[in-house]
N, C-alpha and C positions, 0 to 999 in steps of 0.2 A: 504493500500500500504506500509506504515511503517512497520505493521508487517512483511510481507514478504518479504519484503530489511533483515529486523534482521535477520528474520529466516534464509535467503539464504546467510549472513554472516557468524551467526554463522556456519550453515553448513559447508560452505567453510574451515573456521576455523579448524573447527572437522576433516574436510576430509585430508587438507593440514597437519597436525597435526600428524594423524595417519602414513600418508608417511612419518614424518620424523622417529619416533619411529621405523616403519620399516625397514628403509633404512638405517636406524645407527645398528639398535642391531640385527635386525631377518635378511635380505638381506643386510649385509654390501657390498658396492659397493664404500666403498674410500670417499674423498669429493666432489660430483657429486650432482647434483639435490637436491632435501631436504634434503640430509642428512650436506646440507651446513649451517643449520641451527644451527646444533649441532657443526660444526666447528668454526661457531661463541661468539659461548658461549664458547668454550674452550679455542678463540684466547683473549678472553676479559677476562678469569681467568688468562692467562698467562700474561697479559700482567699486570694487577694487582699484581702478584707475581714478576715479574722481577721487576717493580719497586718499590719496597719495596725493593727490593733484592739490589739496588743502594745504599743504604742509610750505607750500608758497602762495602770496598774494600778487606776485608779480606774472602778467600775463604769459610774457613770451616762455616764461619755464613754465608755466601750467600747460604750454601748447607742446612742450619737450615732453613731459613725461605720459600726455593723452595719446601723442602721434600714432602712440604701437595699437590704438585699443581695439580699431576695426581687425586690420590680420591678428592679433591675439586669437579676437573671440573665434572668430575662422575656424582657427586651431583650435582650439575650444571646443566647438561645436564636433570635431571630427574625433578629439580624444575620446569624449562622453558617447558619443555614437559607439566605439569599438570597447569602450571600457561596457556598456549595457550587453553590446554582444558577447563579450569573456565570461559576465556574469552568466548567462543563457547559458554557455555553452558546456560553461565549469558545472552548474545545477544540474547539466542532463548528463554529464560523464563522470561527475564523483559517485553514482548511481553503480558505475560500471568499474571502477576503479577501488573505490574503499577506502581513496586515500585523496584528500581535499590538496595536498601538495604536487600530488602526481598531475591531476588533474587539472590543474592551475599550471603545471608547466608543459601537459601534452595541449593544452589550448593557447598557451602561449606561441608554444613552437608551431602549432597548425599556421597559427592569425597571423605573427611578427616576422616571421621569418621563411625564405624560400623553399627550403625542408617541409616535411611533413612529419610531425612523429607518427610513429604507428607500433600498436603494442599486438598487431598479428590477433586481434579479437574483432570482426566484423562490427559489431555494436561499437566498439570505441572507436575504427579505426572512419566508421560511416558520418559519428558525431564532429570528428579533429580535420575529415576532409570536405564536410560542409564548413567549419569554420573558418579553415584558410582559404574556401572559395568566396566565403564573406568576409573576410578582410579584404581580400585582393579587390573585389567589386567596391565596397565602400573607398576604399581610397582611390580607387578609377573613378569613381562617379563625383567625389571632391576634387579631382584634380580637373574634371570634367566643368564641375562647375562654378572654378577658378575663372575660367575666360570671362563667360555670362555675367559672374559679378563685376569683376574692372572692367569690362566692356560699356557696364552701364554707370561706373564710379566714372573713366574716362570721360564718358558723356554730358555726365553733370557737371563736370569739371572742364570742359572747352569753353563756354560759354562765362562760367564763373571769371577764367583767367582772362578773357576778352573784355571784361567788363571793369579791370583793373584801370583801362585807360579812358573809362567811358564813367566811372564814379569814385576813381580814389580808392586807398587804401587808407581805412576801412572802409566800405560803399556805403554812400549816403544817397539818398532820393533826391531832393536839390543838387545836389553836385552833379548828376548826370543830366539833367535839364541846363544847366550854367554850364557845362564844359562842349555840350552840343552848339551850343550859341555862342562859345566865345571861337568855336573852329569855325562856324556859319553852316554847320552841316543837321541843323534841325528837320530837314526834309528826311533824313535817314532814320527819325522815329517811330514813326509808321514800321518799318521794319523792323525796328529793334523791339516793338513791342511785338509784334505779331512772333517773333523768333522764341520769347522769352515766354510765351502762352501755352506753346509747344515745349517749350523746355520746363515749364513746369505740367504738362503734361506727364511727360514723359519722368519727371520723378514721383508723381503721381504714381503712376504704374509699378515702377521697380524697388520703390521703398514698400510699396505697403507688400510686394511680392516677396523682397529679400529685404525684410527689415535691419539685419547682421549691416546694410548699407548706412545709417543711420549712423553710427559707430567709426564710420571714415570721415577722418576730416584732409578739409583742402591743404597740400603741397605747402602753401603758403599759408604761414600763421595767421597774415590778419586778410586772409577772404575764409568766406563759410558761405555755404548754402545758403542758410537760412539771413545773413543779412545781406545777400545778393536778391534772393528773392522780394526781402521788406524794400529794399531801396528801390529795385524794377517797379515794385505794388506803390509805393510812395510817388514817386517820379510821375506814374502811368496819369494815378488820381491827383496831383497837384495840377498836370497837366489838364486835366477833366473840370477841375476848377477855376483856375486861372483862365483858360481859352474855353469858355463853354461855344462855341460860335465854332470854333477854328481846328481845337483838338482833336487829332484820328481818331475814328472807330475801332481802331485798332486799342489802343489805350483802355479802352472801358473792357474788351475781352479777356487782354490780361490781367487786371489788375482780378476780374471776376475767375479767371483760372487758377489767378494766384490761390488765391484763399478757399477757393475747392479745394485743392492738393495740398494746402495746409489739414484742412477739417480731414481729409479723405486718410493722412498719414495719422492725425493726433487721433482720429476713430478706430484707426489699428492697433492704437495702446491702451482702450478701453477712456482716453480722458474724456472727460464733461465738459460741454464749452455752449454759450448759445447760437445755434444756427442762425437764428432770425432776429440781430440783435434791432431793436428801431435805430433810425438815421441820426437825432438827439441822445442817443447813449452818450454816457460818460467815457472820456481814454485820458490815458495818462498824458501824452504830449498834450501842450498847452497851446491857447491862441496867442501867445508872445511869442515863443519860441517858431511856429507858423511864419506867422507877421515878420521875422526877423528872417528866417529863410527865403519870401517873396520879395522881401528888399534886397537882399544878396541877388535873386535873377534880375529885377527889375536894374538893379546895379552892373549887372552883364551886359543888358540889351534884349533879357527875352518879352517878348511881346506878352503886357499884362492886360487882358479885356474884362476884368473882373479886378475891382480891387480886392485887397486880404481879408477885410474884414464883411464883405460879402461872399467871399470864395473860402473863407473857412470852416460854415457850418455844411457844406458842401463837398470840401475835403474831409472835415470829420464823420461825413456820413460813408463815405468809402472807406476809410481806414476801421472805423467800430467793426467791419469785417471781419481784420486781419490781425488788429494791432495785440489783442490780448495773446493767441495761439503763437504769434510771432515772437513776443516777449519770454514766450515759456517755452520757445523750442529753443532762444537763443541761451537761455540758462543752460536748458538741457546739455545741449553742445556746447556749453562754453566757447560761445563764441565772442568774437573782441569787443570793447565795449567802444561802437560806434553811436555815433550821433542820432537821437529820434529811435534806437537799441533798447530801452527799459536800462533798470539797474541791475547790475552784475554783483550779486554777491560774493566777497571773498576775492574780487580784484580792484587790487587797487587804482587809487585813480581813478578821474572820471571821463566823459565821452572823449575819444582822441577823434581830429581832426583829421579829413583825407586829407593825403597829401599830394598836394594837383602843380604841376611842371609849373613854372612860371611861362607866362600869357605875354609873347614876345613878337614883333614883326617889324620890319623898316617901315613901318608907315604909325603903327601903335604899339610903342616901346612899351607900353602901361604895365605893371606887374601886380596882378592881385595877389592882397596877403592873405593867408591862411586864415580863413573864414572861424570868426569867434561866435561862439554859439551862447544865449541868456542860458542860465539857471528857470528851471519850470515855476521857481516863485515867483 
């Protein structure tokens, strides 16, 4: 009767096992059913990383010691897969062996290594050559789906690093309206919106598919995701305020893609947020701090058909969308504490400044200074 309790363990083991490998790499389906196994394992590397990450207030080393978190969990994710299988495999052959050390090292040698042991008993020798055909498969089908993940890491990240020379480091939403006007290449917004509607499509898709992505952060310390995306959705709707008459249609699609693919990823971690907030909600950015970034374009050259304090409750109804999910994915990530960003706990310092070329030509030598931003009092 012992034996077959073990056996019917292990089995279970192997079987429950196998769903999750599937349901994370081959049928990704979000964090749903077993594949919440593997979310586990990645919320317990993260959370190992963040806390270590406390132990300084100073960003750029916080951004040192997160760097490794996404391939960690990776690995992570592929240890715990073969450690649940040795479990299986050791429950259904210490049955057959009688010795929990034997057993432990004839599934070892099947799973780890080229060999196969075999102790010349059909029952053990059935159990140790499905196990090395399931090692061998599991780590074919990670290696497998190594590409698919940087495939779609690379993707998110083309456009991230494009956008270095279009909003500063860190990106800011007014910066990328000011540095389009001070080149005179405003006609190219249209495009850049419609480009970035798609690109938050598209991580739309692959995060809530391969969450484990969530976990990577950008090449470069101070770009991230998440305040590439706030600054695109900022930019989109200032634009939507300031030029009500003139602004693309293209503007109003992103900014509304944006913050789908925000709710779409924060809905795949079970958070609570309002979907339908009213146009009058509360946000933290302030009408000073607005009014103070409208004078910085207007101070460019960019065409204002709406003054600020008509075009603000107007912009605050687009951002009530975004700005809360935005604020709590940018903690999540630790990401840099950019301008019109929320507050960063645990780093110090406050908003840093993009930092935009100096604005140079034989005809308008003029050099703007690094834009000072009010306090939300």
């Amino acid at each position: 009767m012992g034996r077959v309790a073990a056996i019917a363990a292990g089995a279970a083991i192997f079987a429950f096992t196998w769903a999750v490998v599937v349901f994370t790499i081959v049928l990704p389906r979000g964090q749903r059913g077993p594949a919440l196994v593997s979310t586990i394992v990645t919320r317990g590397v993260r959370l190992v990383f963040t806390t270590a990450a406390r132990l300084t207030k100073d960003y750029e080393r916080k951004d040192v010691i997160l760097a490794p978190i996404g391939p960690v969990a990776v690995l992570a994710q592929l240890v715990v897969w073969l450690a649940l299988f040795a479990v299986a495999f050791v429950l259904m052959l210490v049955t057959y062996t009688h010795d929990l050390a034997s057993a432990i090292s004839q599934v070892g040698a099947a799973m780890f290594t080229l060999g196969q042991a075999r102790s010349g008993r059909l029952t053990n020798d059935t159990i140790t050559t499905i196990a090395g055909a399931t090692g061998l498969i599991v780590v074919a089908l990670q290696i497998a789906y190594l590409p698919s993940l940087y495939a779609a890491f690379n993707r998110r990240e083309v456009l991230i690093t494009m956008l270095t020379s279009r909003a500063g480091e860190p990106a800011w939403g007014p910066e990328i309206l000011i540095r389009h006007q001070l080149v005179g290449s405003t006609d190219a917004l249209p495009d850049f919106y419609a480009s970035w509607e798609q690109w938050a499509a598209e991580v739309s898709e692959s995060h809530v598919s391969y969450p484990v992505l969530l976990l990577f952060r950008s090449p470069d310390p101070w770009s991230s995701w998440v305040l590439s995306l706030l600054s695109v959705m900022d930019a989109a709707a200032m634009h939507l305020a300031l030029q009500p008459e003139s602004a693309p249609s293209q503007a109003r699609m992103c900014v509304r893609m944006g913050y789908v693919a925000l709710r779409r990823v924060s809905s795949s971690l079970g958070w609570q947020f309002d979907d339908d907030p009213f146009p009058d909600s509360p946000i933290e950015l302030t009408e000073r701090e607005f009014a103070a970034a409208v004078a910085l374009l207007a101070e460019s050259g960019f065409r204002i058909e709406r003054q600020a304090d008509a075009a603000w409750p107007h912009f605050r109804g687009w951002r009530v969308n975004y700005e809360d999910l935005a604020y709590r994915w940018a903690n999540r990530v630790v990401a840099p504490v950019a301008p019109w960003s929320g507050a960063r706990p645990g780093i110090a310092g406050g908003p840093v400044a993009p930092r935009r070329p100096s604005h140079r030509s034989p005809d308008d030598p003029f050099v703007f200074e690094r834009p000072q931003f009010p306090s939300p009092e």
